[in-house]
Backbone as CSV, one residue per row, in Angstrom:
resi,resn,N_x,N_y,N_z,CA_x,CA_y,CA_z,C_x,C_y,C_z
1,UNK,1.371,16.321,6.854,0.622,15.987,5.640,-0.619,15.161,5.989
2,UNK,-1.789,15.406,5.233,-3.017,14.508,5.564,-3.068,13.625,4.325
3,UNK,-3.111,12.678,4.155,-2.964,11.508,3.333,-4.378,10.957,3.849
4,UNK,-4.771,10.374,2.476,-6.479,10.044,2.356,-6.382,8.373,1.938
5,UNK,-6.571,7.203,2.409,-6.604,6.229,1.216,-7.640,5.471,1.176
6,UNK,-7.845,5.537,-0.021,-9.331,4.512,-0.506,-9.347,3.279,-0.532
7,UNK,-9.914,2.441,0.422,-10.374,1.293,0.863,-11.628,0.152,0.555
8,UNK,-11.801,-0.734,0.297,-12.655,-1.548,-0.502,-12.823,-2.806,0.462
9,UNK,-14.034,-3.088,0.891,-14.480,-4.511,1.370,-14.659,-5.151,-0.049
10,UNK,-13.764,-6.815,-0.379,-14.011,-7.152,-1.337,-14.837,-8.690,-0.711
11,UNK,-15.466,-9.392,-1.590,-15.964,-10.620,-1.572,-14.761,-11.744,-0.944
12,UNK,-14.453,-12.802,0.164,-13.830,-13.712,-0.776,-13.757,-14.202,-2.228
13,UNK,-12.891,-14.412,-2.722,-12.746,-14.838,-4.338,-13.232,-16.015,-4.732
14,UNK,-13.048,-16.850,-3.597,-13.930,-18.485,-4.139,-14.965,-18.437,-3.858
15,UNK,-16.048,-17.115,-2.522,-17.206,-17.324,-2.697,-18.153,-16.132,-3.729
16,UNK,-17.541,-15.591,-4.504,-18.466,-14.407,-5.458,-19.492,-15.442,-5.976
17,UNK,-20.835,-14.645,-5.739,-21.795,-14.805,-6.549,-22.590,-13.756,-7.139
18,UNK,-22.996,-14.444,-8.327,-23.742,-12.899,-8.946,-25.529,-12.706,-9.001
19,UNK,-25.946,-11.692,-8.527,-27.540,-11.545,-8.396,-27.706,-11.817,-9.985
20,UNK,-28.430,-12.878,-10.745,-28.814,-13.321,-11.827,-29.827,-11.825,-12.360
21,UNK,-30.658,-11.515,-11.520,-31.693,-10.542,-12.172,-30.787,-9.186,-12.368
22,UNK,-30.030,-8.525,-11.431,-29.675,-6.991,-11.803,-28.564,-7.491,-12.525
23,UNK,-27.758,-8.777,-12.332,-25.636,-8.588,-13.245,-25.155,-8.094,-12.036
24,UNK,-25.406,-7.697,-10.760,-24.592,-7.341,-9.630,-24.072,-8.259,-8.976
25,UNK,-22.599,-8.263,-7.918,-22.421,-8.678,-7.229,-23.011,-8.706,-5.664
26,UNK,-23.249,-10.296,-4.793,-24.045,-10.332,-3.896,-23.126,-10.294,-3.108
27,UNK,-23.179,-9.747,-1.757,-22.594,-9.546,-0.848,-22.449,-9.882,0.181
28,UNK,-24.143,-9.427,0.650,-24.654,-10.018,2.250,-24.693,-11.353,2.181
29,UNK,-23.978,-12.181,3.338,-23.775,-13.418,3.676,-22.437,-14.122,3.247
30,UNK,-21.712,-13.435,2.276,-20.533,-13.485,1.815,-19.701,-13.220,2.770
31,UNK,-18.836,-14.282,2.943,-17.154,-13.937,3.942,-16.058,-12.631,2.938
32,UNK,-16.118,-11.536,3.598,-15.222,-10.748,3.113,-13.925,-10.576,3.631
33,UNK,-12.969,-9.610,3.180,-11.608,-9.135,3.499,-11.502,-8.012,2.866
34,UNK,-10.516,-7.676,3.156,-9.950,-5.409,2.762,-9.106,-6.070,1.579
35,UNK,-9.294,-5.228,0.221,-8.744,-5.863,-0.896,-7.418,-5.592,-0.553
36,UNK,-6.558,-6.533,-1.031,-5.653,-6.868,-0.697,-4.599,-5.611,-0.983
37,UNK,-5.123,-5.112,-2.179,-4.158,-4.089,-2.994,-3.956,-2.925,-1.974
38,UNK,-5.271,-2.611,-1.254,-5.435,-0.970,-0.715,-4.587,-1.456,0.858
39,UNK,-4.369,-3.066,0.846,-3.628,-2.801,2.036,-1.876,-2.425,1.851
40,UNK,-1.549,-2.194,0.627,-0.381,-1.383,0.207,-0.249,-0.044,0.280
41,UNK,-1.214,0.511,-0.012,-1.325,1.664,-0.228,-1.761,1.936,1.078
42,UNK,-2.305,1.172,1.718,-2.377,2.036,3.721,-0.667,1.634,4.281
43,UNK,-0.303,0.863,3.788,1.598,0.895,3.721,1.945,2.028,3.969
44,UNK,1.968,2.266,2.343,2.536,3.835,1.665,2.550,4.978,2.543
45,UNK,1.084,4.916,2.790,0.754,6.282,3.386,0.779,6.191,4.450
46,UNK,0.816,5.651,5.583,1.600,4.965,6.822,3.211,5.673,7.129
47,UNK,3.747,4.446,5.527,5.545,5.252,5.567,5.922,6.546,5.317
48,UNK,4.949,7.552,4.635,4.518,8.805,4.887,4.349,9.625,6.157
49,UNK,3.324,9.552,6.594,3.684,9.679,7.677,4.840,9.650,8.934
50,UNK,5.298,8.437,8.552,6.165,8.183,9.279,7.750,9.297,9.044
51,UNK,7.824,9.470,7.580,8.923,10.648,7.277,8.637,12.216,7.836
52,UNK,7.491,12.241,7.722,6.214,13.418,7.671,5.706,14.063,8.358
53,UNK,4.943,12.894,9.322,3.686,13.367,10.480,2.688,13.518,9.168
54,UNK,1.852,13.909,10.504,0.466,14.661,9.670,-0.267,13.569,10.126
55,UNK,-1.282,13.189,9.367,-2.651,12.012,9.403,-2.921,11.137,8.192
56,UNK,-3.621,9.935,8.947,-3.742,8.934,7.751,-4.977,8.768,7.691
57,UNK,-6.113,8.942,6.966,-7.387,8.797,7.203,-7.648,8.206,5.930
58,UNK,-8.906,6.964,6.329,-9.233,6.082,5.034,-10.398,6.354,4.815
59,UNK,-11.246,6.343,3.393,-12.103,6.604,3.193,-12.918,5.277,2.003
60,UNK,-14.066,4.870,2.594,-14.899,3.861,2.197,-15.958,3.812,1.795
61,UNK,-16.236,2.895,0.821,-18.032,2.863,0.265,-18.441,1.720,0.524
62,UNK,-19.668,1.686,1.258,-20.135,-0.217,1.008,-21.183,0.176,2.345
63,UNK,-21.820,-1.242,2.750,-22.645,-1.627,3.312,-22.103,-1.364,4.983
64,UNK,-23.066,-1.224,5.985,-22.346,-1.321,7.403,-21.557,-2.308,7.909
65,UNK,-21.389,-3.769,7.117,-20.282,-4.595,7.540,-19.164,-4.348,6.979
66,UNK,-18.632,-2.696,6.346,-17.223,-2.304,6.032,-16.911,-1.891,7.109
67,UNK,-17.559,-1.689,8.616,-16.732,-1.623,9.785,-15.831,-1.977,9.701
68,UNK,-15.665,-3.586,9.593,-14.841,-4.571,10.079,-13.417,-4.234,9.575
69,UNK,-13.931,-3.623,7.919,-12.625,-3.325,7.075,-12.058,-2.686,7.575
70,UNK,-12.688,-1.251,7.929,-12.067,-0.097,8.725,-11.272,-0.598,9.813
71,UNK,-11.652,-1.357,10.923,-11.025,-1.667,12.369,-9.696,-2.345,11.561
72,UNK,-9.719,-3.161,10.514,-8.539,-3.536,10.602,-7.423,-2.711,9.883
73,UNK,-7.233,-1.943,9.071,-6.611,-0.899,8.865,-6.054,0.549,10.028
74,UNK,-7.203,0.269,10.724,-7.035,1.055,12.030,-6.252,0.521,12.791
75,UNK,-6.259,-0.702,12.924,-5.252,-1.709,13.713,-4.122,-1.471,13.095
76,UNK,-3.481,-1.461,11.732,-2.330,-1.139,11.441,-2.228,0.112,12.183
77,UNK,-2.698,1.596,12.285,-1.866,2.600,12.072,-2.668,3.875,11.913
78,UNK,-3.824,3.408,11.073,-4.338,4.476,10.545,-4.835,5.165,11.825
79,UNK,-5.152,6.684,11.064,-5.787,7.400,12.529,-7.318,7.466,12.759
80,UNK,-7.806,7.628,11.419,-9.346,7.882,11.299,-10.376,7.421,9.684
81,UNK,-10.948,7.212,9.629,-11.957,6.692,8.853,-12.859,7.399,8.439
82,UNK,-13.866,7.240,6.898,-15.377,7.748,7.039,-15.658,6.561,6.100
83,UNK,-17.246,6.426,6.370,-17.962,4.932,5.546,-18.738,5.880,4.432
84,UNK,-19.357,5.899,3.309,-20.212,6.178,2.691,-21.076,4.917,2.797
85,UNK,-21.992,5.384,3.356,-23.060,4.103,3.218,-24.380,4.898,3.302
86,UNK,-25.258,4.187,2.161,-26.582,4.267,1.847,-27.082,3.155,0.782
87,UNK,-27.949,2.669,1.019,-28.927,1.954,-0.173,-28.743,2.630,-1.377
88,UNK,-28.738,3.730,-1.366,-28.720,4.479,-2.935,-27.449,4.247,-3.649
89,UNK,-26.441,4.324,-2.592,-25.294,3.828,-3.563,-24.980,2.405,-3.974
90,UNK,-25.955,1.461,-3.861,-25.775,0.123,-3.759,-26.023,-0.427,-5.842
91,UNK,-25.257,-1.165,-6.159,-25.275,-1.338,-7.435,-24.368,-0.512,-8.543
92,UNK,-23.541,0.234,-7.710,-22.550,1.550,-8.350,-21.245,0.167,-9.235
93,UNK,-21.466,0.559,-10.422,-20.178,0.442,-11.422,-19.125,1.624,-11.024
94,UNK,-17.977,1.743,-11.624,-16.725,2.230,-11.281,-17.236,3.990,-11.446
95,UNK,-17.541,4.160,-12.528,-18.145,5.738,-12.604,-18.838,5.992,-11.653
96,UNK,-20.079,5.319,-10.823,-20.891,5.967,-10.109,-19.833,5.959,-8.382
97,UNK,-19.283,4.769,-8.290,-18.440,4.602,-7.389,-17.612,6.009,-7.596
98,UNK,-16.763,6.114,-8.443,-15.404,7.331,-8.799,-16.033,8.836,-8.173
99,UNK,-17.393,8.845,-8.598,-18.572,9.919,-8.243,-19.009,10.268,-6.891
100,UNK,-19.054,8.872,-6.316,-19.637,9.206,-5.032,-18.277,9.770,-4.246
101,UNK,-17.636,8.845,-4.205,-16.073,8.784,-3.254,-15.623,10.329,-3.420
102,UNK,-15.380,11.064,-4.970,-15.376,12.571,-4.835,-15.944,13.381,-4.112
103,UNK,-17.455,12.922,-4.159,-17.798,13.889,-3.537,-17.450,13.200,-1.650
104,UNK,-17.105,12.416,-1.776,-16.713,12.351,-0.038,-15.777,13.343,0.237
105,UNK,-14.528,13.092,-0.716,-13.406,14.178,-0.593,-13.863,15.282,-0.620
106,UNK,-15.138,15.734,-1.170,-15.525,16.922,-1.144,-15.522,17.587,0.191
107,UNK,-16.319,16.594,0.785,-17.141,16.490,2.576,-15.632,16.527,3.541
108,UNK,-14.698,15.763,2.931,-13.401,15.810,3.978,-13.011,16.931,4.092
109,UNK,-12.362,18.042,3.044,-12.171,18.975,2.525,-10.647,18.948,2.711
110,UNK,-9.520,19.529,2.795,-8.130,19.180,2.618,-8.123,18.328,2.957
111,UNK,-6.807,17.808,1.884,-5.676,16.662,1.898,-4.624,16.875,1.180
112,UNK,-3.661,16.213,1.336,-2.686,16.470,0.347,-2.046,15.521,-0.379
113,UNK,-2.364,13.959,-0.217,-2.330,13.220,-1.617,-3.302,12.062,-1.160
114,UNK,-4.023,11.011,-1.547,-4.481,9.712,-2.467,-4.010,8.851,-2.486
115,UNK,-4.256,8.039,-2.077,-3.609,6.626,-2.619,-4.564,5.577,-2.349
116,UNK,-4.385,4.484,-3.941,-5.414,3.954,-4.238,-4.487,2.433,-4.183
117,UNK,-5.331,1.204,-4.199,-4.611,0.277,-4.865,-5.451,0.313,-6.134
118,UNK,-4.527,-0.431,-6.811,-4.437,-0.607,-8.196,-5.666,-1.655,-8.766
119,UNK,-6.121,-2.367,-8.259,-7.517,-3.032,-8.813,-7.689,-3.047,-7.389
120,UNK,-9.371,-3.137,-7.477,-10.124,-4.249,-6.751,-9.788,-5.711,-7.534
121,UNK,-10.109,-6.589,-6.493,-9.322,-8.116,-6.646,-11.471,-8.653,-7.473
122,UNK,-12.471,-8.196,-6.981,-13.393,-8.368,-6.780,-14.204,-7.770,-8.429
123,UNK,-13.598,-6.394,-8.970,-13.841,-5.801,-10.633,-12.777,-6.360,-11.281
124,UNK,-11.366,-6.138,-10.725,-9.717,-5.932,-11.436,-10.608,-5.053,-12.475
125,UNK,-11.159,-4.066,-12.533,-10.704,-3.022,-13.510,-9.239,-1.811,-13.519
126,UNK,-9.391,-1.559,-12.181,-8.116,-0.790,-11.856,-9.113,0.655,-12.574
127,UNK,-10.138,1.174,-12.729,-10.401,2.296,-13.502,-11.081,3.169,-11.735
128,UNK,-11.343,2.910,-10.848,-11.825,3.804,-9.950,-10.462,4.939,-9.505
129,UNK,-9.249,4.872,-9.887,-8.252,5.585,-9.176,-8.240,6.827,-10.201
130,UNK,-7.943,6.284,-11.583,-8.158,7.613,-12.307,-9.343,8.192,-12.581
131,UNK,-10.577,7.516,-12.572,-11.917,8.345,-12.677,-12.123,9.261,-11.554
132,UNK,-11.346,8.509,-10.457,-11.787,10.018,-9.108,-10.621,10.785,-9.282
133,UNK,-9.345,11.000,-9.885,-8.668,11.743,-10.017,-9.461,12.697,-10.984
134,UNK,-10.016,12.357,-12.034,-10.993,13.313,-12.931,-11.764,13.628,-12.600
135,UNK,-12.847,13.285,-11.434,-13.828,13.973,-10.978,-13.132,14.929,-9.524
136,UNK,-12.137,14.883,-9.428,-11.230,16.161,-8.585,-10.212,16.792,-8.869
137,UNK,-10.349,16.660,-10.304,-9.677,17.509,-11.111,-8.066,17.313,-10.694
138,UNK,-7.256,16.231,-10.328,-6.011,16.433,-9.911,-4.849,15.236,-10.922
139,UNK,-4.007,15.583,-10.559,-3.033,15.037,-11.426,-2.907,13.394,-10.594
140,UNK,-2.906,12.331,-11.671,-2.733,10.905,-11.591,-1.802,10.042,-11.939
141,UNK,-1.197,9.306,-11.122,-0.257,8.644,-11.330,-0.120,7.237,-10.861
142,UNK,-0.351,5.869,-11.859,-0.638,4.720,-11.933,0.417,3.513,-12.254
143,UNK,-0.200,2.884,-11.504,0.431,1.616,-11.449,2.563,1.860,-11.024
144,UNK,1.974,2.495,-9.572,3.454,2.935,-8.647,3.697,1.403,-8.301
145,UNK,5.359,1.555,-8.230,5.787,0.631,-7.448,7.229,0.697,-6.407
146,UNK,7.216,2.514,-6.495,8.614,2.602,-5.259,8.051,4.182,-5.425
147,UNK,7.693,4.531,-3.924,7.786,6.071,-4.227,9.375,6.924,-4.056
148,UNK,9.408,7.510,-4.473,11.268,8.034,-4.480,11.106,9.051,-3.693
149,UNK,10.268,10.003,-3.649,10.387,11.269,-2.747,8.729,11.662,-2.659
150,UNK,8.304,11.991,-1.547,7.051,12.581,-1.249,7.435,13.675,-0.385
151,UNK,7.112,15.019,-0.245,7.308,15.908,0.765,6.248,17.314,0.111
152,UNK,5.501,17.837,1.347,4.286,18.663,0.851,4.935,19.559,-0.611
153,UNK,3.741,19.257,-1.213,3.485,19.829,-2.625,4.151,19.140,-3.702
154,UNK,4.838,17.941,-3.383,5.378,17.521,-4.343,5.775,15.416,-4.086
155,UNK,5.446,14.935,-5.281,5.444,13.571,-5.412,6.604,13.212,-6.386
156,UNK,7.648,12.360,-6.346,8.380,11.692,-7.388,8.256,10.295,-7.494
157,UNK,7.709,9.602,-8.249,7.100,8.283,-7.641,7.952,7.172,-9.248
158,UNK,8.004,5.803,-8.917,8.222,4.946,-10.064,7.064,4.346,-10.429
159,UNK,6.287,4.532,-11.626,5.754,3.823,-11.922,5.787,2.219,-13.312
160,UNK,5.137,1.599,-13.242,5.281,0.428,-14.062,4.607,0.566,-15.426
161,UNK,5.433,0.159,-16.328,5.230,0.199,-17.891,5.399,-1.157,-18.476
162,UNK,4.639,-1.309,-19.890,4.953,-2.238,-20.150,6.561,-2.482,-20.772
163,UNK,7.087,-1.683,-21.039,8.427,-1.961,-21.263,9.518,-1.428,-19.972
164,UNK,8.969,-1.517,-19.424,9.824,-1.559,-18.093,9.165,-0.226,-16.763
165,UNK,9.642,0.665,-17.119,9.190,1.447,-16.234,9.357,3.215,-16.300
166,UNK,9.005,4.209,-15.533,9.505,5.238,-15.572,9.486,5.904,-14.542
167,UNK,10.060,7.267,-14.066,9.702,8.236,-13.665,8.933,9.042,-13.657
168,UNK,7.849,9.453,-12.723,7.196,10.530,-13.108,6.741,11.800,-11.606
169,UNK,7.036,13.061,-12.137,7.117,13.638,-10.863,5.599,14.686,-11.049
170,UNK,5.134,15.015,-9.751,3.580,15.750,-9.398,3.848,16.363,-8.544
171,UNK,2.984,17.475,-8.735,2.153,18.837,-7.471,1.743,17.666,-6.469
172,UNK,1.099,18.047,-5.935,0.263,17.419,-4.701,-0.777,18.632,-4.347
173,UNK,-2.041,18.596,-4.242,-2.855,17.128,-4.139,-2.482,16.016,-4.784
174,UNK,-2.559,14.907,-5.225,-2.948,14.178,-6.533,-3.031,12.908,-6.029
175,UNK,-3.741,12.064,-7.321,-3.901,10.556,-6.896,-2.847,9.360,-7.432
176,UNK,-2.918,8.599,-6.623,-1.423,7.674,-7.029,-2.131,6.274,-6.411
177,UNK,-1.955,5.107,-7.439,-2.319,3.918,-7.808,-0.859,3.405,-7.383
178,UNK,-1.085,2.452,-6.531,-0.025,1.702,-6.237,0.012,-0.060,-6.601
179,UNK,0.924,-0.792,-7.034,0.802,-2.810,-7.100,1.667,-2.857,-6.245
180,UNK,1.784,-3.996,-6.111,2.011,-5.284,-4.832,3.318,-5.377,-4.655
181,UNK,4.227,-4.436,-5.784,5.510,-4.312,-5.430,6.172,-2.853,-4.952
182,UNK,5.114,-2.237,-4.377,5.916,-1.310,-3.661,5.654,-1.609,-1.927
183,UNK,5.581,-2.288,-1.529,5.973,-2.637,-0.407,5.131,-3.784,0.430
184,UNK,5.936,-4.050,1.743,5.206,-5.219,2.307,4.095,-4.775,3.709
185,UNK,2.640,-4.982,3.478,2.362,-4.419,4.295,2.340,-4.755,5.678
186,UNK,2.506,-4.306,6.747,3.130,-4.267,8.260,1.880,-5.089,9.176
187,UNK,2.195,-5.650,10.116,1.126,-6.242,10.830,0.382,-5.622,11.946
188,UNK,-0.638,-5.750,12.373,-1.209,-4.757,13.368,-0.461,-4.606,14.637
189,UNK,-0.457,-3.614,15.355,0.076,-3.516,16.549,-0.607,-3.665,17.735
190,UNK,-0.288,-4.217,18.717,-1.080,-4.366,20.184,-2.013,-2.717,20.094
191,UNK,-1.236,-1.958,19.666,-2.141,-0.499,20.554,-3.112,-0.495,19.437
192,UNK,-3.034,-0.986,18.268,-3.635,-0.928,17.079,-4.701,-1.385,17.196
193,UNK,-4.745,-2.989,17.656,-5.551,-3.490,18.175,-6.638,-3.168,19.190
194,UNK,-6.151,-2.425,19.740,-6.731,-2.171,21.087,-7.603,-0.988,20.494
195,UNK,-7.344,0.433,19.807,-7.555,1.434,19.325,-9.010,0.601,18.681
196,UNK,-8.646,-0.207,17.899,-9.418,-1.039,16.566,-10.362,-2.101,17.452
197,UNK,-10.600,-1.889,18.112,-11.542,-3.384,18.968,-13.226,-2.233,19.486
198,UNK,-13.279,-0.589,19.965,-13.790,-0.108,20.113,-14.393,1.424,19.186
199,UNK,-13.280,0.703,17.816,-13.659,1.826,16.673,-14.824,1.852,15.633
200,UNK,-15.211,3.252,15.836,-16.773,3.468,15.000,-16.225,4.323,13.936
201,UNK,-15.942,4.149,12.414,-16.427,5.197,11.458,-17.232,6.057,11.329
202,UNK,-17.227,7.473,11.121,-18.465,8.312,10.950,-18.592,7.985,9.355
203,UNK,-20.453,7.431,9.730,-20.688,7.326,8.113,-21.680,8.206,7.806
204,UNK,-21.466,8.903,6.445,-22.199,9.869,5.809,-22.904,9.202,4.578
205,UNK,-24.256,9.608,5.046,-25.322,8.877,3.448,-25.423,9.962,2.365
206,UNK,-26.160,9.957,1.264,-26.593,10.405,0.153,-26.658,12.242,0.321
207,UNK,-27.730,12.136,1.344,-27.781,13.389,1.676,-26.799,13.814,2.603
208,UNK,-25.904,13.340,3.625,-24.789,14.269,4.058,-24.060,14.495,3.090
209,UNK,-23.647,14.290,1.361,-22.812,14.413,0.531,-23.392,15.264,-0.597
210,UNK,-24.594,15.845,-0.265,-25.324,16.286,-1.185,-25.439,16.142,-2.894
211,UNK,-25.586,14.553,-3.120,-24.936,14.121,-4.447,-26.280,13.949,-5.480
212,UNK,-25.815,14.564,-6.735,-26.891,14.155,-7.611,-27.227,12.653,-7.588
213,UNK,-28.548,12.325,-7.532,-29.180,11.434,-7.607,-29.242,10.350,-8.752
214,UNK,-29.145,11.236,-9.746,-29.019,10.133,-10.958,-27.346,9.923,-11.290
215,UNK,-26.320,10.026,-10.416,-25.082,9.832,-10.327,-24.609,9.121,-9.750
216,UNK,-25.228,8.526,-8.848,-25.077,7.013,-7.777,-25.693,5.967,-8.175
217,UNK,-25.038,4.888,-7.011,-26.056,3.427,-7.171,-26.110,2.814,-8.755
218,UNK,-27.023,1.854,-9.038,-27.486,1.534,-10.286,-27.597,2.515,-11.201
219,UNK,-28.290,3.539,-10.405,-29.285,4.516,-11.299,-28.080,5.221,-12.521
220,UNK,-27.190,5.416,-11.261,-26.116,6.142,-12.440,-24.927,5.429,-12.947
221,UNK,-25.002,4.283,-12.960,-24.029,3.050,-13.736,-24.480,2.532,-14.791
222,UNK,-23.862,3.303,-15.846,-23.799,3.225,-17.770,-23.305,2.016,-17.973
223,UNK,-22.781,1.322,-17.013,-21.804,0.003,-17.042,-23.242,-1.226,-16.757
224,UNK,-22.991,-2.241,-17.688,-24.731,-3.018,-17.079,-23.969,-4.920,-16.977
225,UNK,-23.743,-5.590,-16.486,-23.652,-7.102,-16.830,-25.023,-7.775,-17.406
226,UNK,-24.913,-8.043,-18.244,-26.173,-8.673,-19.116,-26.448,-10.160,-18.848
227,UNK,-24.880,-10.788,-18.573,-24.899,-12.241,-18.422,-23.821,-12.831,-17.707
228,UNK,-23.654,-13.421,-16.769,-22.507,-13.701,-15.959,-22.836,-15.321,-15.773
229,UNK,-21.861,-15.921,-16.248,-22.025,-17.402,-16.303,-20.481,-18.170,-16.186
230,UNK,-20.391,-19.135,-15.118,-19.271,-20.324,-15.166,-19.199,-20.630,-16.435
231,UNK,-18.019,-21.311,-16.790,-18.197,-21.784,-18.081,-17.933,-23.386,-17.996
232,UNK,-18.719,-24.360,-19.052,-18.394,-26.044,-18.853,-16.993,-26.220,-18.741
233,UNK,-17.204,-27.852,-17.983,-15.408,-27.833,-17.972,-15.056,-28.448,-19.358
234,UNK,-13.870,-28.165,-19.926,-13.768,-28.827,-21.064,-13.244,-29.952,-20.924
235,UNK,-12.942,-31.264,-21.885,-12.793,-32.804,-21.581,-11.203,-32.959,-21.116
236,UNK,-11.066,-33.573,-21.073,-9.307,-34.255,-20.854,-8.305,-33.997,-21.613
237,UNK,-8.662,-33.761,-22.939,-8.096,-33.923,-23.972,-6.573,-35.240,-24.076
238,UNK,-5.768,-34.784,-24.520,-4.924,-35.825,-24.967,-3.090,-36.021,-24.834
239,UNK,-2.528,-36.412,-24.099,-1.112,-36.394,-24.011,-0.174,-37.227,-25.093
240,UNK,0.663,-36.620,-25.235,1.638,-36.694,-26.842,2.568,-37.395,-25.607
241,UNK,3.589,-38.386,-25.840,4.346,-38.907,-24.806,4.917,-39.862,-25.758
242,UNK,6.145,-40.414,-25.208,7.195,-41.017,-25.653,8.150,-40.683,-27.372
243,UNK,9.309,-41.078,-27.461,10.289,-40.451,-28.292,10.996,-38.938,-28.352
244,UNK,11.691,-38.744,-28.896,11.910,-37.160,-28.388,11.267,-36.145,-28.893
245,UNK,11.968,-34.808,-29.213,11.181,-34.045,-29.171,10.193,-33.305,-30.318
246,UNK,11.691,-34.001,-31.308,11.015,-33.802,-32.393,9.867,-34.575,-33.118
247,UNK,9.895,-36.032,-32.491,8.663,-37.202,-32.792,7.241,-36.442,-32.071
248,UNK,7.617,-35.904,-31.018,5.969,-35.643,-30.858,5.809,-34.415,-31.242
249,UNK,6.959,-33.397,-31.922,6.300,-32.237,-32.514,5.209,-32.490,-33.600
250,UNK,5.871,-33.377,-34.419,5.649,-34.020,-35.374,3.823,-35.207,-35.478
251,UNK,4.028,-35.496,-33.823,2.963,-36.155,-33.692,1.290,-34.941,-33.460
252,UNK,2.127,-34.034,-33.268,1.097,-32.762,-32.468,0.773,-32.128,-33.582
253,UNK,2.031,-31.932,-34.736,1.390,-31.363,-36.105,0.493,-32.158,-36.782
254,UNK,0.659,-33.653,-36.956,-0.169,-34.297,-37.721,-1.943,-33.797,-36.839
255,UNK,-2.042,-34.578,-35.526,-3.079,-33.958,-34.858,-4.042,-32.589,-35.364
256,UNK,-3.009,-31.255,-35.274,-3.603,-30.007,-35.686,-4.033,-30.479,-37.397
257,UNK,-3.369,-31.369,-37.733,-4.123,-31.168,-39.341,-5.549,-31.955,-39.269
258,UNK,-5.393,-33.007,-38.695,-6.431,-34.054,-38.463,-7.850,-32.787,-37.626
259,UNK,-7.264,-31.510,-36.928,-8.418,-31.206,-36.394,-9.245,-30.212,-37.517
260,UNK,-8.240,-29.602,-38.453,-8.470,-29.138,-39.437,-8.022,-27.212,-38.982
261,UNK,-7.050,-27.322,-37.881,-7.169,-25.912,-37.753,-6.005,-25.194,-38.395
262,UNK,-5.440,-25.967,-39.335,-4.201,-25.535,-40.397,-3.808,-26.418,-41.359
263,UNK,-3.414,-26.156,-42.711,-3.731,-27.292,-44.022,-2.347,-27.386,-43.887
């Protein structure tokens, strides 16, 4: 089986900053890491393999310092890589992102399933797994957290609900969104390492993917940030303390009347 998984250089989280003029996130000079989520899903498709054979190949969008991402996923296990990188795709919301990455799969040409993590830690939209399932026309299946059976042409996977959970079974190709509880991901291996210390991604730009133009980058992100702002800290406010429990319910109701937010 050839198993594909989509990979993300995210920001550190305490250092995001946002370009004030476009609403984008800044990058260059930023300490990054491989979002945390997609290192589940290189798990998955890893333990795939491992029942399976076949290949694990990851596939990426971002700037030339997503090397780094790549080598370390490669260090787990994986076999092979491709980068999408160009300036043109720079400023992509989740649609133009969902857009480009298809047409990578286009450029790969077989596979036989997907696997995504479930947000970037860096959007948390969680919407790039099913938008590229719709722009490749294949069947989607979100927010996994135990796969039950994978074997060519066919997926039985658990996914998470808000009232608990379900079953749901797929053809293959298809794409599958995995969280943080379907497994623990594995640590690199000496040969991994070693493999991963002299590894180059082949990266394909704009034109090796032959992609409409007004479908990438900024140009084709309907999605806009208008205003991105910290917010003040608010004051101290006030601790209710001593007598039991019912004296300071009592003390907390008088309060809410005194603020006027119930008669």
């Amino acid at each position: 089986m050839k198993i594909v998984v989509c990979v993300k250089q995210v920001p550190d989280t305490i250092n995001v900053r946002i370009n004030e003029k476009t609403g984008t996130m800044e990058r260059e000079g930023v300490p990054t890491m491989v979002n945390p989520y997609d290192l589940y899903a290189v798990e998955e498709a890893l333990r795939v393999k491992e029942q399976h054979g076949g290949e694990v190949m990851v596939l990426s969008m971002g700037p030339p310092q997503v090397q780094d991402a790549l080598r370390e996923v490669i260090s787990m296990g994986v076999d092979d890589a491709r980068l999408l990188c160009d300036r043109e795709f720079a400023g992509a919301d989740t649609l133009a992102t969902s857009y480009t990455l298809a047409r990578g799969f286009a450029r790969i040409g077989e596979y036989d399933l997907i696997y995504c993590g479930k947000p970037a830690i860096d959007g948390d939209t969680a919407q790039v797994g099913p938008e590229l399932a719709e722009h490749l026309n294949l069947p989607f299946i979100g927010f996994v957290r135990k796969i039950r059976e994978v074997r060519p042409g066919f997926i039985c996977a658990e996914r998470m609900t808000d009232d608990g959970g379900e079953v749901v079974e797929s053809s293959l190709p298809a794409v599958v969104s995995v969280v943080k509880e379907i497994n623990e991901p594995r640590l690199p291996s000496l040969r991994g390492k070693m493999k991963a210390k002299s590894f180059e991604a082949v990266t394909w730009s704009a034109a090796d993917l032959e992609v409409d133009r007004e479908r990438i980058g900024l140009k084709g992100s309907p999605t806009w940030v208008v205003r991105s702002f910290t917010p003040e800290p608010r004051g101290g406010g006030e601790i209710l303390a001593g007598g039991d429990s019912a004296e300071i319910a009592s003390k907390l109701a008088e309060k809410i009347r005194e603020l006027g937010v119930c008669s």
